[in-house]
C-alpha positions as CSV (number, residue, x, y, z in Angstrom):
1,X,76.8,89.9,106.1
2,X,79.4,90.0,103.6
3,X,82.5,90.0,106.0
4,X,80.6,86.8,107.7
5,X,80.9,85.0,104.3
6,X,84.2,86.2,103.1
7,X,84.8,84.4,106.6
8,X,83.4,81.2,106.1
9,X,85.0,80.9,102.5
10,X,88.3,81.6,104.2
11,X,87.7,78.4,106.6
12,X,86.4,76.4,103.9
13,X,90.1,77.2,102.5
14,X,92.1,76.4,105.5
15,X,89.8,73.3,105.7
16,X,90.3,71.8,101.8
17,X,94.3,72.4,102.5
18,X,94.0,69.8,105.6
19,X,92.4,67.0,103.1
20,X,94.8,64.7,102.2
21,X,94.0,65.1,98.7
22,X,95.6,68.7,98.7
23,X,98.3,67.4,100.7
24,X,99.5,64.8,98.3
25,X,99.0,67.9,95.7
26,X,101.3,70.1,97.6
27,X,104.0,66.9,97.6
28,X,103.6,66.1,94.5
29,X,104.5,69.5,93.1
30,X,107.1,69.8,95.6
31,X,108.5,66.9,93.7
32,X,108.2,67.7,90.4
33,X,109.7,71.1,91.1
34,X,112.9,69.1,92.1
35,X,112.8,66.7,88.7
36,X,114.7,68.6,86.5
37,X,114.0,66.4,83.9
38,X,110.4,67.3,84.6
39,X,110.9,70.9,84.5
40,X,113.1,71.2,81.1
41,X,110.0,69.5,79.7
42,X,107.0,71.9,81.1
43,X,109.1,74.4,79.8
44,X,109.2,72.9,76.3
45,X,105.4,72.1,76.2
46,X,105.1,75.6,77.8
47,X,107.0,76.9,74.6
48,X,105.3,74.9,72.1
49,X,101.8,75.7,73.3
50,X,102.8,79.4,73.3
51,X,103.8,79.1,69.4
52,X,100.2,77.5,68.8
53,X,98.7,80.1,70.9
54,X,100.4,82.9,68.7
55,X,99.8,81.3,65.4
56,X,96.3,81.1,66.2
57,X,96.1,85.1,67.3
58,X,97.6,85.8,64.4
59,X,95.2,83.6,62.0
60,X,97.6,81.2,61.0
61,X,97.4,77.3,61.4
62,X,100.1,75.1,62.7
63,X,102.1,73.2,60.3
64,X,101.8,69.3,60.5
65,X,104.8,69.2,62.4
66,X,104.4,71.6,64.8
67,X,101.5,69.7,65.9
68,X,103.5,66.5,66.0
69,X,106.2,68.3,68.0
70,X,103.6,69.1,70.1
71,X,101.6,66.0,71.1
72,X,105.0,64.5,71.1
73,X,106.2,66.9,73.9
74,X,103.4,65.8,75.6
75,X,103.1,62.1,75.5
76,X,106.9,63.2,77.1
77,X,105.5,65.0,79.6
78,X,103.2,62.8,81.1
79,X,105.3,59.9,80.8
80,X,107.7,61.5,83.6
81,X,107.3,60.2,86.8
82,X,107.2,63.4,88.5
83,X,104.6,65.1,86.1
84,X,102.3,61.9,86.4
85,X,102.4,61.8,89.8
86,X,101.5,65.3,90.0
87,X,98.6,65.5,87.1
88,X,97.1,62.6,89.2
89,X,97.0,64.5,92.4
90,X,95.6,67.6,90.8
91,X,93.0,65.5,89.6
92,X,92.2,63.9,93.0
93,X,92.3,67.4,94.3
94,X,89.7,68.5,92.0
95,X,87.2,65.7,92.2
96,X,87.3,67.8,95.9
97,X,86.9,70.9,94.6
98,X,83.9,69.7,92.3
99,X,82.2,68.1,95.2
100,X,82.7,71.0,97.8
101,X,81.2,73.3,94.6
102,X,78.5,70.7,94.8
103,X,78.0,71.4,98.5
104,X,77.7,74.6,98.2
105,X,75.2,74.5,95.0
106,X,73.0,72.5,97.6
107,X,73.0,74.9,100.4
108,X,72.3,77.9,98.2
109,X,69.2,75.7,97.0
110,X,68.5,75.1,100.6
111,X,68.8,71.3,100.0
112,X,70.2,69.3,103.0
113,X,71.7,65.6,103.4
């Protein structure tokens, strides 16, 4: 029984990567790989979320302007062409993901459309 779901799960997979939604995800990451701009700034939110992160494990509270430095890397980030298209793809993508999770909530309740 539990090779027969591990089965289905695996064509449920190969059948969310043929929605369009994961293929414009695929594209847009594809894209944003290439931006260099792009990818000089994930690494420096990437950096500055890892300083938070460590101040935080180590019971310590960002200064003012780390914060700053922070949002402001941000508001950078998204404002790249690149990174927006791709944000808004992995936010189609999971409104999929939410809804097959849905679909999946209902047939374990044995609900049907």
């Amino acid at each position: 029984m539990t090779e027969a779901l591990f089965g289905k799960a695996r064509e449920l997979g190969a059948a969310m990567r043929e929605t369009d939604e994961f293929r414009r995800l695929e594209k847009a990451e594809e894209g944003m790989n290439r931006d260099l701009e792009a990818q000089a700034l994930l690494k420096g939110i990437q950096e500055a979320e890892q300083t938070l992160r460590q101040l935080q494990q180590s019971g310590l509270q960002p200064t003012q302007e780390q914060m700053e430095d922070f949002h402001a890397k941000r508001e950078q980030m998204t404002e790249n062409a690149a990174v927006s298209r791709f944000m808004k793809a992995q936010e189609e993508f999971g409104s999929v993901v939410q809804e097959v999770n849905g679909a999946i909530s209902e047939g374990m309740k044995g609900e049907e459309e």
